[in-house]
Structures are given as C-alpha cells and as structure tokens.
C-alpha positions as protocol buffer text, in pm:
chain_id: "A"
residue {
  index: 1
  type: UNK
  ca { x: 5721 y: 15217 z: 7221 }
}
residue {
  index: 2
  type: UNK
  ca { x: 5860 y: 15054 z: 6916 }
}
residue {
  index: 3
  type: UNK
  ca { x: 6211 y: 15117 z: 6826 }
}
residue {
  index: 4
  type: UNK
  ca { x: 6079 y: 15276 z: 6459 }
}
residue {
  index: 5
  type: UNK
  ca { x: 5866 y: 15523 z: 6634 }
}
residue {
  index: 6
  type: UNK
  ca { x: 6159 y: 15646 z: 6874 }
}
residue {
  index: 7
  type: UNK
  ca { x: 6385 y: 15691 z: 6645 }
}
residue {
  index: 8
  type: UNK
  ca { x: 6203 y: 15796 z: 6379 }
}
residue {
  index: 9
  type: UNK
  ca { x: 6347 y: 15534 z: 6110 }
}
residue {
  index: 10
  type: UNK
  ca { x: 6277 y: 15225 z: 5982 }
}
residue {
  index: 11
  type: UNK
  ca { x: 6613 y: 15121 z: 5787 }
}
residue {
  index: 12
  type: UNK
  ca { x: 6766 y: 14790 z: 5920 }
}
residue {
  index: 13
  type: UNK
  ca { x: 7018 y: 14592 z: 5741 }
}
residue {
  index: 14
  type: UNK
  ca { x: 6837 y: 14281 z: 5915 }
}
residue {
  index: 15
  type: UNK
  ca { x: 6674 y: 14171 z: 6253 }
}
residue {
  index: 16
  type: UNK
  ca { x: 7033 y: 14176 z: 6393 }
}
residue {
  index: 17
  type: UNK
  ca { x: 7124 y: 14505 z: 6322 }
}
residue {
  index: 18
  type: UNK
  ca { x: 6752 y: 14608 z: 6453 }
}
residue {
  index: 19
  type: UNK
  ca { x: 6830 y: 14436 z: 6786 }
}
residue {
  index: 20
  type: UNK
  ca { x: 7189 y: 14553 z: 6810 }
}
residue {
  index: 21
  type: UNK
  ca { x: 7021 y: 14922 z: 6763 }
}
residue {
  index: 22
  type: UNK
  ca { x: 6746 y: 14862 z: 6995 }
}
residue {
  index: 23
  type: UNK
  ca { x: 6972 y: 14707 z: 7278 }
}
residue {
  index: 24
  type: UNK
  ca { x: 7214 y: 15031 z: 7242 }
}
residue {
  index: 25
  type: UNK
  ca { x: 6876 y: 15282 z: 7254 }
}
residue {
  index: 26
  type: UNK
  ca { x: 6709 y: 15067 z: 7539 }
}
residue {
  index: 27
  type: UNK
  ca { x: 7036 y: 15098 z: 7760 }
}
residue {
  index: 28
  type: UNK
  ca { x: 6999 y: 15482 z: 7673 }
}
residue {
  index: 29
  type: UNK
  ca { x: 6675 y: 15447 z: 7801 }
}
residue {
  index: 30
  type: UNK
  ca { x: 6730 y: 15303 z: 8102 }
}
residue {
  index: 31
  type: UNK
  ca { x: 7036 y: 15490 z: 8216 }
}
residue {
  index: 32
  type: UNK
  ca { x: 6863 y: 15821 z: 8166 }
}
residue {
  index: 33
  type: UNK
  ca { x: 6571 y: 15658 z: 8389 }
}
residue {
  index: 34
  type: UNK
  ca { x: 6786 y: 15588 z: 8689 }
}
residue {
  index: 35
  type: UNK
  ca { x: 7036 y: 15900 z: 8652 }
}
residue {
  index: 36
  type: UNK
  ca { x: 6726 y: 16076 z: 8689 }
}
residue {
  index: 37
  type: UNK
  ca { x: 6652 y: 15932 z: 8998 }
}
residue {
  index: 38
  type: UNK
  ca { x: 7004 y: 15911 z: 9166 }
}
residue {
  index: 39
  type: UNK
  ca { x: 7048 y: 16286 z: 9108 }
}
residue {
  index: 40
  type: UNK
  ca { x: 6750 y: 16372 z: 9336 }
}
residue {
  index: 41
  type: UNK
  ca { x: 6992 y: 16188 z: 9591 }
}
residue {
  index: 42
  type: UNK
  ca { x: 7331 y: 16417 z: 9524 }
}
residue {
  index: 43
  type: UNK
  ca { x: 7412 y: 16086 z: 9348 }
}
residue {
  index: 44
  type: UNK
  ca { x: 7592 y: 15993 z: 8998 }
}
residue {
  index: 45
  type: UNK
  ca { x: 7508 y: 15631 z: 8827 }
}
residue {
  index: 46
  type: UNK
  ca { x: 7883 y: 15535 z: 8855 }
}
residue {
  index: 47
  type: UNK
  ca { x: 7882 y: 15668 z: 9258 }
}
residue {
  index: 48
  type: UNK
  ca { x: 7541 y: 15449 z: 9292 }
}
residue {
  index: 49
  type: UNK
  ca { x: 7700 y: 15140 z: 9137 }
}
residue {
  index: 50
  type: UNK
  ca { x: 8029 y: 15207 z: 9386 }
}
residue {
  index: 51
  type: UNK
  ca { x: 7823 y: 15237 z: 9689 }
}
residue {
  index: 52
  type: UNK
  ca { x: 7596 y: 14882 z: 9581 }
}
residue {
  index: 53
  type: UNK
  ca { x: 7924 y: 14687 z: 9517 }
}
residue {
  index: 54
  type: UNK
  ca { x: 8017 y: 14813 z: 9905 }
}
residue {
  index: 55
  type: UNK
  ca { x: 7723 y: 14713 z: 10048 }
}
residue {
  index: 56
  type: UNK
  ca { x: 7723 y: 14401 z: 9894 }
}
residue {
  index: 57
  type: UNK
  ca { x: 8063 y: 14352 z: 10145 }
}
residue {
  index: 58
  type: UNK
  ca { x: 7969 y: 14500 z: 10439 }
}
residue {
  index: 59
  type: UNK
  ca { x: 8034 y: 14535 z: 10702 }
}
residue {
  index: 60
  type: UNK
  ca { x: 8368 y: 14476 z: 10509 }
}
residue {
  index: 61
  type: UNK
  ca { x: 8622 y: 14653 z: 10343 }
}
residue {
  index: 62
  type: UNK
  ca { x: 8697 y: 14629 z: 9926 }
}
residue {
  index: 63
  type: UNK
  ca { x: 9065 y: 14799 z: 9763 }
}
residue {
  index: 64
  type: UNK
  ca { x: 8979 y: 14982 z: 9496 }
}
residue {
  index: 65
  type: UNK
  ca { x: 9138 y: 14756 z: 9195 }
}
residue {
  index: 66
  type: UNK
  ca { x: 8825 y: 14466 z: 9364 }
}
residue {
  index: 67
  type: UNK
  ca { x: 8558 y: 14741 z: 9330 }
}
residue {
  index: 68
  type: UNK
  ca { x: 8688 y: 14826 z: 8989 }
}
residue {
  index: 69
  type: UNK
  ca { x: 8702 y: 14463 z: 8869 }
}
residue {
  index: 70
  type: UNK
  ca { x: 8278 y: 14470 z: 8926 }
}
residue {
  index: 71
  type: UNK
  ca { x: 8197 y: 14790 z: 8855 }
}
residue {
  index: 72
  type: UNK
  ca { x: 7909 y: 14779 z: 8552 }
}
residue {
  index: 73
  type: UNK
  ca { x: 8081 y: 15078 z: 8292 }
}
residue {
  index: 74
  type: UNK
  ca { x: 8398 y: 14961 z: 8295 }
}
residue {
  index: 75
  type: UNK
  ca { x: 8570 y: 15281 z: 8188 }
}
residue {
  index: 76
  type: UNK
  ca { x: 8450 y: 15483 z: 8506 }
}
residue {
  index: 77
  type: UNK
  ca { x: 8769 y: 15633 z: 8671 }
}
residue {
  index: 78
  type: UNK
  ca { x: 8692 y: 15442 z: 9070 }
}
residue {
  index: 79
  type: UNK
  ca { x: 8946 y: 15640 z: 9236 }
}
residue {
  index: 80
  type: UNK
  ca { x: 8807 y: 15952 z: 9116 }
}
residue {
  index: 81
  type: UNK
  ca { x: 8436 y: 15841 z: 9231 }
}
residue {
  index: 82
  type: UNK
  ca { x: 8583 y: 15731 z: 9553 }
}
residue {
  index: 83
  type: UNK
  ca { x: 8698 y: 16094 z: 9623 }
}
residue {
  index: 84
  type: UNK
  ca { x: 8380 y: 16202 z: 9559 }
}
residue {
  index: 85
  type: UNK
  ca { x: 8201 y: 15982 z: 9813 }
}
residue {
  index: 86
  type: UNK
  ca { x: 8443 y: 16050 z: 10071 }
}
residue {
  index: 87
  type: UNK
  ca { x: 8375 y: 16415 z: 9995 }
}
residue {
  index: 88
  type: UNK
  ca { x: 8008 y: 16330 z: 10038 }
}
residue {
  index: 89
  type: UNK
  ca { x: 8116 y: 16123 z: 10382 }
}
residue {
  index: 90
  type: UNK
  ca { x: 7941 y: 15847 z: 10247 }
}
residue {
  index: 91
  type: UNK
  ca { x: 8264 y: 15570 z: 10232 }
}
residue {
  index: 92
  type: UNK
  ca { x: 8563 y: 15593 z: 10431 }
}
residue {
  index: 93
  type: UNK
  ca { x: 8898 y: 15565 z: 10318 }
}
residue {
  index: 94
  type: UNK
  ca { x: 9190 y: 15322 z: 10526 }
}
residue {
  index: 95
  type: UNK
  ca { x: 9500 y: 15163 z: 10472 }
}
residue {
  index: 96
  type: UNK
  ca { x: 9527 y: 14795 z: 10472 }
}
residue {
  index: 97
  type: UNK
  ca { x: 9766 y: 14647 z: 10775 }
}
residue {
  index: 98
  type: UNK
  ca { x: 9855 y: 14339 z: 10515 }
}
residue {
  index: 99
  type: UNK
  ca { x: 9999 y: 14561 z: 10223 }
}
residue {
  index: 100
  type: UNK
  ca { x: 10088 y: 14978 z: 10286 }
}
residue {
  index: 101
  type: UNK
  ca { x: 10007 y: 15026 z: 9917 }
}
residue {
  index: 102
  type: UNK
  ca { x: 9682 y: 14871 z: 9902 }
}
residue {
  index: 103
  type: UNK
  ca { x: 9381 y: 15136 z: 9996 }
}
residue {
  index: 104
  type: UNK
  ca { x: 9051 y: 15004 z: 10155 }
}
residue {
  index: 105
  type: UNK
  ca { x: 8691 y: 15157 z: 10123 }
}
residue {
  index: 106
  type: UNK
  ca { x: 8406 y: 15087 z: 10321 }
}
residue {
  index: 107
  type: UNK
  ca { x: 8055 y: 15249 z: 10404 }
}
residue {
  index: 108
  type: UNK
  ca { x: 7990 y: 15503 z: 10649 }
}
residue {
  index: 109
  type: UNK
  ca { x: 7644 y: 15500 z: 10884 }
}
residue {
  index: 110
  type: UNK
  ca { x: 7539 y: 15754 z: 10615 }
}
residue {
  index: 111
  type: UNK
  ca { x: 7632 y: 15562 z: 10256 }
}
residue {
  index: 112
  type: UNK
  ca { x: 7436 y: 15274 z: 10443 }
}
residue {
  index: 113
  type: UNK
  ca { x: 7142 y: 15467 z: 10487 }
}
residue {
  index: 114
  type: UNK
  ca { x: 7167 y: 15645 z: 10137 }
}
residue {
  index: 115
  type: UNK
  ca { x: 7230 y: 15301 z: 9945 }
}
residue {
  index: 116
  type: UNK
  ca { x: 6919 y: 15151 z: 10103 }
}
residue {
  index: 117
  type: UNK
  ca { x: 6677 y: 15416 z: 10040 }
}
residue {
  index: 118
  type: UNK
  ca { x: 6860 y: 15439 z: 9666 }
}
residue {
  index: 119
  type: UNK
  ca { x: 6745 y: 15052 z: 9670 }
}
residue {
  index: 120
  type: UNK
  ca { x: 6404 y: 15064 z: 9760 }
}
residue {
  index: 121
  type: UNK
  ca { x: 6370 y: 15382 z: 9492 }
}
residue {
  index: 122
  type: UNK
  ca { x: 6514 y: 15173 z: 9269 }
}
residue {
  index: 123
  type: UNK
  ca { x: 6279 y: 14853 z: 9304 }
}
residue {
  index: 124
  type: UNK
  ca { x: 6029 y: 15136 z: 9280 }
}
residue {
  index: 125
  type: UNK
  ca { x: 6118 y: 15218 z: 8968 }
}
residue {
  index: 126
  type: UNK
  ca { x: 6210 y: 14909 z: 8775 }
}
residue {
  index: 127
  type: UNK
  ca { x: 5869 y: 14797 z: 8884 }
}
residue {
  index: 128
  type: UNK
  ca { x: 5706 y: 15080 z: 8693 }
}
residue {
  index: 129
  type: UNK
  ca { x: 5915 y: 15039 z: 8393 }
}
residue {
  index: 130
  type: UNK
  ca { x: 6067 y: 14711 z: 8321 }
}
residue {
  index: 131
  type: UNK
  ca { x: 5757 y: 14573 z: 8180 }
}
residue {
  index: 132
  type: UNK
  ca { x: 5846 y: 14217 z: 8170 }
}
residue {
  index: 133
  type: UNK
  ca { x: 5793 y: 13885 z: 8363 }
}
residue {
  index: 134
  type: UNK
  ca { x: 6028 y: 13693 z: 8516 }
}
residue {
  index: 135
  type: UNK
  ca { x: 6054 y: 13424 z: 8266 }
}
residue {
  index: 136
  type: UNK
  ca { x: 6076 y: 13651 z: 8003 }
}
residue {
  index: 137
  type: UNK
  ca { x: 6360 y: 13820 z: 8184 }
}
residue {
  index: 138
  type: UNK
  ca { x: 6553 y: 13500 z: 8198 }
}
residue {
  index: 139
  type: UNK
  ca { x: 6508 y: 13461 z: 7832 }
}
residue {
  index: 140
  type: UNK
  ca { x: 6660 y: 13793 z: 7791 }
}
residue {
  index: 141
  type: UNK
  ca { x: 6952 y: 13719 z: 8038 }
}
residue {
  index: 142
  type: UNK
  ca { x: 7020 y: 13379 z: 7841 }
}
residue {
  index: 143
  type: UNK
  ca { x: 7003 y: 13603 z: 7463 }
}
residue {
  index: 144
  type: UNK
  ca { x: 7199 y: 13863 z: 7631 }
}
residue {
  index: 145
  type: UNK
  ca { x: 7506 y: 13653 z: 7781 }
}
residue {
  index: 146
  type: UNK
  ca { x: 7486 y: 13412 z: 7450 }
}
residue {
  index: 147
  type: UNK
  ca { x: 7515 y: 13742 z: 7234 }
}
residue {
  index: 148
  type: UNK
  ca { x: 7826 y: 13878 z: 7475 }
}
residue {
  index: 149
  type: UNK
  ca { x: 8025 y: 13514 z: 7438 }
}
C-alpha cells in the first residue's frame, strides 16, 4: 500500500520528509504485526525481545545492564520486564558469585520452549509480510545505517 493511500495525504516537504514519514508509519506497521502475534503467546514485544537476547547466550547467564545495552526500544524499563518473566517462570533470577550487586538472568526449560516456537511464528510471519528480497533488504540495511550515522 502506498504511504498516500494509508494515510490519506499527499503533502511532503520533499522525498526526505516522505521517507522519514514512511519509515516512522512502516515501523508502526510492523510492530502492530508482531504485538499481535506475541500476545496470542501471554507475550509483550519488549518481553519477546528480552527472552531473544537470552537465548542468544544460552545456556548462559546476562546482568541486566548487558541485556539492556541490546535491547531494540531503548527506553523499555528491563528490570520491570524481567519481573514479569520471572512471574511467567520463563527466566530465572541469580546472584553473580564475582560481584553481590550484579543480578544474572537466564532461561528456564519453559522460556526455551516459548522463545523457539515465538521464532518459528515469527519466520512465519515475516515471510508473509516483508515483501522483499534479500538484496533489496541489504540495500535497505545499508540506507538505513547510512541515514542513523
């Protein structure tokens, strides 16, 4: 769908501004997609992202300020999300030997299981709506990271 038709104007200072606009809606876009889809799984988008940074370590352990430091929306609250995970008995909570201060999280039996199904639902549905190729994805990436600096 063209950016016009969705939001129903047609009023650009230039191409920039068009893109800038169309960037912001297509994030949107997207985010709605996949919230959609994690809350069929009990799940927020800012618990999903915690959980895929933890797999990505495991069988390890992360402190919170490392899982912060990769998280994608920068101003979620990661303690906060922790709690809830715990709650859900999907990460587990310890206290590093090295440093009394310094709280570890890792992935239960059950936030393995629920991060790879979330996965696979996931491949499912960027397949249906990411309609791009590969190469043209790489363009993107190399626009996107030029435009960020």
């Amino acid at each position: 769908m063209k950016l016009e038709e969705a939001i129903k104007s047609n009023r650009f200072t230039d191409e920039r501004h068009k893109a800038t606009i169309d960037m912001l809606y297509t994030a949107y876009w997207l985010k709605t997609s996949f919230s959609a889809v994690f809350k069929t799984q009990g799940l927020t988008m800012e618990q999903h992202n915690v959980l895929r940074i933890l797999r990505g370590s495991h069988p390890g352990e992360m402190c919170v300020k490392d899982i912060a430091s990769r998280i994608v929306e920068r101003n979620s609250n990661v303690p906060r999300i922790i709690d809830r995970l715990v709650i859900k008995k999907l990460v587990k909570r310890t206290t590093s030997k090295e440093d009394k201060r310094e709280t570890l999280v890792s992935l239960t039996d059950k936030g393995i299981s629920v991060i790879d199904i979330a996965r696979q639902v996931v491949d499912e549905i960027m397949e249906d709506i990411v309609k791009i190729s590969d190469e043209e994805a790489k363009t993107l990436n190399d626009i996107l990271e030029k435009m960020r600096g």
